[in-house]
TIVO-748597 format. One record per residue (C-alpha): chain; x, y, z; residue number from 0. Coordinates in Angstrom, 2 decimals, decimal comma. Layout:
N
site mol A&X X&Y Y&Z Z&seq NUM
...
***
This chain:
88
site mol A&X -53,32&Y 34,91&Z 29,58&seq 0
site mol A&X -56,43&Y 33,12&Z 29,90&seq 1
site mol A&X -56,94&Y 29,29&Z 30,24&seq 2
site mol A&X -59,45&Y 27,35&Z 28,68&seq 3
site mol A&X -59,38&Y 23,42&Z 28,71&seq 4
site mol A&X -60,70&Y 21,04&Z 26,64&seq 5
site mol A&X -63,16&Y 18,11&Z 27,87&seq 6
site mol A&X -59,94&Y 15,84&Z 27,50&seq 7
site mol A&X -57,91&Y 18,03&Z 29,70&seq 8
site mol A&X -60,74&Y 18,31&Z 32,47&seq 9
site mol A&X -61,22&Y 13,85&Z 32,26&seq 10
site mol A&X -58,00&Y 13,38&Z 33,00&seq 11
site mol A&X -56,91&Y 16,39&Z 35,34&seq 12
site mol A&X -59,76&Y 14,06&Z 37,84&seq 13
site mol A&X -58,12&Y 11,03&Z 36,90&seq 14
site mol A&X -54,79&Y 12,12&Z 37,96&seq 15
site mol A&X -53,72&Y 10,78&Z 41,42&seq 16
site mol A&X -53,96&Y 12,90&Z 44,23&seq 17
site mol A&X -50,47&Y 14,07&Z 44,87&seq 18
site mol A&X -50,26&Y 15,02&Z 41,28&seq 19
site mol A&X -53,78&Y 16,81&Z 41,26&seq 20
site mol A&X -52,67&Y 18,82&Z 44,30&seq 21
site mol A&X -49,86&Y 20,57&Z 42,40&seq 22
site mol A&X -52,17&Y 21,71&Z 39,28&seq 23
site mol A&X -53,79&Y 24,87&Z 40,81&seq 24
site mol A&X -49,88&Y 26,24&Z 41,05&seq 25
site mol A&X -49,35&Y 24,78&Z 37,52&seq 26
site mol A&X -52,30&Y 26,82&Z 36,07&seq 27
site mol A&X -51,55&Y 30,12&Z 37,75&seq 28
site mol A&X -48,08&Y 29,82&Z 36,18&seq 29
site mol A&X -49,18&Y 29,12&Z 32,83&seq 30
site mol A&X -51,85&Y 31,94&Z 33,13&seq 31
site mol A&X -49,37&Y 34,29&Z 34,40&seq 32
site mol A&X -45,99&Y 33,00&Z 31,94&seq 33
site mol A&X -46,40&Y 30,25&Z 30,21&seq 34
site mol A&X -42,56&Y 30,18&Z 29,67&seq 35
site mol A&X -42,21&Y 30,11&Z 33,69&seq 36
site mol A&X -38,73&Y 27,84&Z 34,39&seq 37
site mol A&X -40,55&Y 25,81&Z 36,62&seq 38
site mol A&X -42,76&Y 24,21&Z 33,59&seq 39
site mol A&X -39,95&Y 23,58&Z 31,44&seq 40
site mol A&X -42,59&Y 24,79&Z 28,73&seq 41
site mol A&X -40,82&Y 23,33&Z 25,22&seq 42
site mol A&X -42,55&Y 22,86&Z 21,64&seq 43
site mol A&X -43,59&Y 19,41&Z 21,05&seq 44
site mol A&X -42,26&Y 18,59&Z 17,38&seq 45
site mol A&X -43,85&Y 16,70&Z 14,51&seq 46
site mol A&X -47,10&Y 17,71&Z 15,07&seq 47
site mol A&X -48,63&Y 19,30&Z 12,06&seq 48
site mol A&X -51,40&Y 22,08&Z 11,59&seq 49
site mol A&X -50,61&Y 23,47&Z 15,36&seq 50
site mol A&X -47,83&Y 24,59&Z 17,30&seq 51
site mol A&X -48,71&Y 22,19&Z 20,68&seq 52
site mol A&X -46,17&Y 22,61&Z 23,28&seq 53
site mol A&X -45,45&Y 20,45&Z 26,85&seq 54
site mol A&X -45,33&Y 22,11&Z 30,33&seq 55
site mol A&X -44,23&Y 20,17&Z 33,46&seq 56
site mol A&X -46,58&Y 19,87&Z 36,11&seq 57
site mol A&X -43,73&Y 17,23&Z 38,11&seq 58
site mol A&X -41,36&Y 14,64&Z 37,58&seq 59
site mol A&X -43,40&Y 12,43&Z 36,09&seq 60
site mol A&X -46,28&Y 14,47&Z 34,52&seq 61
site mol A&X -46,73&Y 16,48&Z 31,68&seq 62
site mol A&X -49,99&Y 18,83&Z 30,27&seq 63
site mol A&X -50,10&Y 19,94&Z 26,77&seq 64
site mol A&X -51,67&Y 23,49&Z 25,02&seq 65
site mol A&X -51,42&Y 25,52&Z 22,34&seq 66
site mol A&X -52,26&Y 29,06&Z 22,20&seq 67
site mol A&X -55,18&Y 30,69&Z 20,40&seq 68
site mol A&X -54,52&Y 34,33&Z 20,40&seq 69
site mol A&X -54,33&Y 35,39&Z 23,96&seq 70
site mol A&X -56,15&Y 32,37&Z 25,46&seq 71
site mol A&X -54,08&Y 28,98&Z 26,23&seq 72
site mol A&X -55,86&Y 26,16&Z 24,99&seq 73
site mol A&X -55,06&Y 22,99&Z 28,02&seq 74
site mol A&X -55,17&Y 19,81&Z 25,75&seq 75
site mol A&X -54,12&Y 16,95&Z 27,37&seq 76
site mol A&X -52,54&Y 15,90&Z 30,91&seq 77
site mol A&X -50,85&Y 12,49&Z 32,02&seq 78
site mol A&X -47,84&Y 10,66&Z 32,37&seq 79
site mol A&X -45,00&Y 11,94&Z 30,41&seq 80
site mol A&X -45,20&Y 9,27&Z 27,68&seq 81
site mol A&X -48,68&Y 8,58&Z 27,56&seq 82
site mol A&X -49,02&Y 12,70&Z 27,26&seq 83
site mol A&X -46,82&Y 13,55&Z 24,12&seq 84
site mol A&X -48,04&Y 10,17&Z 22,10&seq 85
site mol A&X -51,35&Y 11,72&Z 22,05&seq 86
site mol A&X -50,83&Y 15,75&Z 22,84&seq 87
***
């Protein structure tokens, strides 16, 4: 599948600390590959109207958010768990 991110996604990807920015390249090539890898824990985020939006684990303590626009995977948002699926 192909990944596309929005300007949101890119901000805050460089914002993320350096530990957690190390692990996204592996995160990506999952999602591009199967988006419902194990190792994301890929669910649907619910109560979100107009899109299906789902949340993907890039560690413990972050998440990154997409939805899928025929067979390209639209990277919304990325931060701390929380923060992340108050504003997906």
């Amino acid at each position: 599948m192909n990944l596309v991110y929005t300007d949101r996604f890119a901000e805050a990807a460089c914002e993320l600390p350096k530990e957690a920015r190390a692990k996204l390249p592996k995160t990506l090539k999952l999602l591009a590959e199967d988006h419902r890898h194990p190792g994301l824990q890929t669910k649907k985020i619910h109560g979100v109207p107009g899109r299906e939006i789902f949340e993907a684990r890039l560690d413990q303590h972050f998440r990154l958010t997409f939805h899928i626009h025929g067979n390209v995977l639209v990277l919304r948002n990325i931060d701390h768990h929380d923060r992340c699926l108050e504003n997906p």
